[in-house]
N, C-alpha and C positions, 0 to 999 in steps of 0.2 A: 759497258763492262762485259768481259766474255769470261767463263769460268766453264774446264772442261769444255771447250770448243760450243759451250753456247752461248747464245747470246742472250742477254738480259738487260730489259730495261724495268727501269725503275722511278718511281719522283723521289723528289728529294727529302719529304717527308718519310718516305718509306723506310728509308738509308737511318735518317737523322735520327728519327724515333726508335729503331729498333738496329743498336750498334751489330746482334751478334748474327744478322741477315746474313752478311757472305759467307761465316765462317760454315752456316747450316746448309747455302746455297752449296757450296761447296763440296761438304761434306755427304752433301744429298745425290749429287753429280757423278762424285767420283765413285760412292758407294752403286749406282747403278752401272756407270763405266766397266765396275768389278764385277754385277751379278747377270748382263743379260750378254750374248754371243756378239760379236763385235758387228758384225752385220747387221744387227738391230741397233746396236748404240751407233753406226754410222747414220742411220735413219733419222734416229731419235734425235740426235742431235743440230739437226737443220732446224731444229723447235727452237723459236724462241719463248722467251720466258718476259712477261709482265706482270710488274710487282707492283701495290700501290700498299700506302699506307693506312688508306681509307677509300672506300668508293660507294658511291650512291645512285642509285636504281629510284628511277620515278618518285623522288624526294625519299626512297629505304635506303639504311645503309645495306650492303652485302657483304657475307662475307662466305669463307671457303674459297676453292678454287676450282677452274675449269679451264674443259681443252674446246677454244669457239669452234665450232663447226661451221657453220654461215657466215658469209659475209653479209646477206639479207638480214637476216635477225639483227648482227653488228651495225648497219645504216639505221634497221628501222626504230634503234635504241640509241640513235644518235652517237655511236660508238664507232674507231676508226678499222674501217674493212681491211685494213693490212692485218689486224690479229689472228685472223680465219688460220683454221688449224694452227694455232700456237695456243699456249698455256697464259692463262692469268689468273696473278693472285690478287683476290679485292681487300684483303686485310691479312699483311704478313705477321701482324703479333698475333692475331688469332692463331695463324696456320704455326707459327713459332709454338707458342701455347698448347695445341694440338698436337703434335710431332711426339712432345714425351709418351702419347696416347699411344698415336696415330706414325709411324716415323717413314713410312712409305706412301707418304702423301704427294714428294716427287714423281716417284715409280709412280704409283696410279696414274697421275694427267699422263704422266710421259707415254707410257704404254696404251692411252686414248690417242696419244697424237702420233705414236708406230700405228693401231691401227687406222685412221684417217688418211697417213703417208700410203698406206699399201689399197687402197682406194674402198675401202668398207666406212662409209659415210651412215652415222646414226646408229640404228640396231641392226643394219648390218652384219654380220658375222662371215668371217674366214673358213672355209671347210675344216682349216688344222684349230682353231678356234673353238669354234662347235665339238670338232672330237674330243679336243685336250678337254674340254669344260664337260661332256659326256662321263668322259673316262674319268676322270676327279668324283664326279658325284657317283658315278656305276661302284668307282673304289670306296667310296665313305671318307676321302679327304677331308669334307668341309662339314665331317659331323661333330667333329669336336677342336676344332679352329679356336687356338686361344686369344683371348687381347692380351696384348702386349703386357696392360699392367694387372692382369684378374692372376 
């Protein structure tokens, strides 16, 4: 399935259990389509997206999401190394559940996987990066940062 010129894979559990999946994938896609400069959403969107409906880590379920950075880590977790720099979700009703919280939960991997695309691997940082994240704290931006539902 592709939505928004990305690609998405999914099991079929993921789909079956949780009906209203695309309509949020969707709505998640196009809302960033609308909010970052089309040069970054050209980027972003070579990301593909892996969605499951459950996943299990050394007999733990997991859950949340992430943008893989290795493909080392991905072999040595017996996991397949084409994911490297793409997005996976280990549990979409969590992340569905989360969303009313949390509703930029696309944006964030997404924006882990622009900067990955622009070759800043781990904590790495971009010089415009570092500044904009400077200048945010130097302004008092992030001193009174609401949640969404407070």
């Amino acid at each position: 399935m592709t939505i928004e010129g990305v690609k998405i894979h999914y099991t079929e559990d993921a789909l079956a259990n949780n009906a209203e999946m695309v309509d949020w994938m969707t709505e998640s896609l196009t809302e960033i389509e609308r909010l970052v400069p089309s040069e970054a959403w050209n980027v972003m969107k070579t990301t593909e997206v892996y969605v499951n409906d459950k996943y299990f880590l050394d007999g733990k379920p997991k859950t949340g999401a992430c943008n893989h950075w290795s493909e080392g880590w991905l072999t040595a977790n017996g996991d397949m190394a084409e994911k490297e720099s793409h997005i996976e979700i280990y549990n979409i009703g969590d992340i569905l559940n989360w969303s009313k919280d949390m509703p930029s939960v696309m944006l964030h991997e997404m924006a882990h996987a622009f900067h990955w695309r622009q070759g800043n691997v781990g904590s790495e940082l971009s010089p415009i990066t570092k500044e904009t994240y400077s200048k945010a704290m130097s302004d008092g931006k992030y001193d009174c940062v609401k949640h969404w539902n407070s």
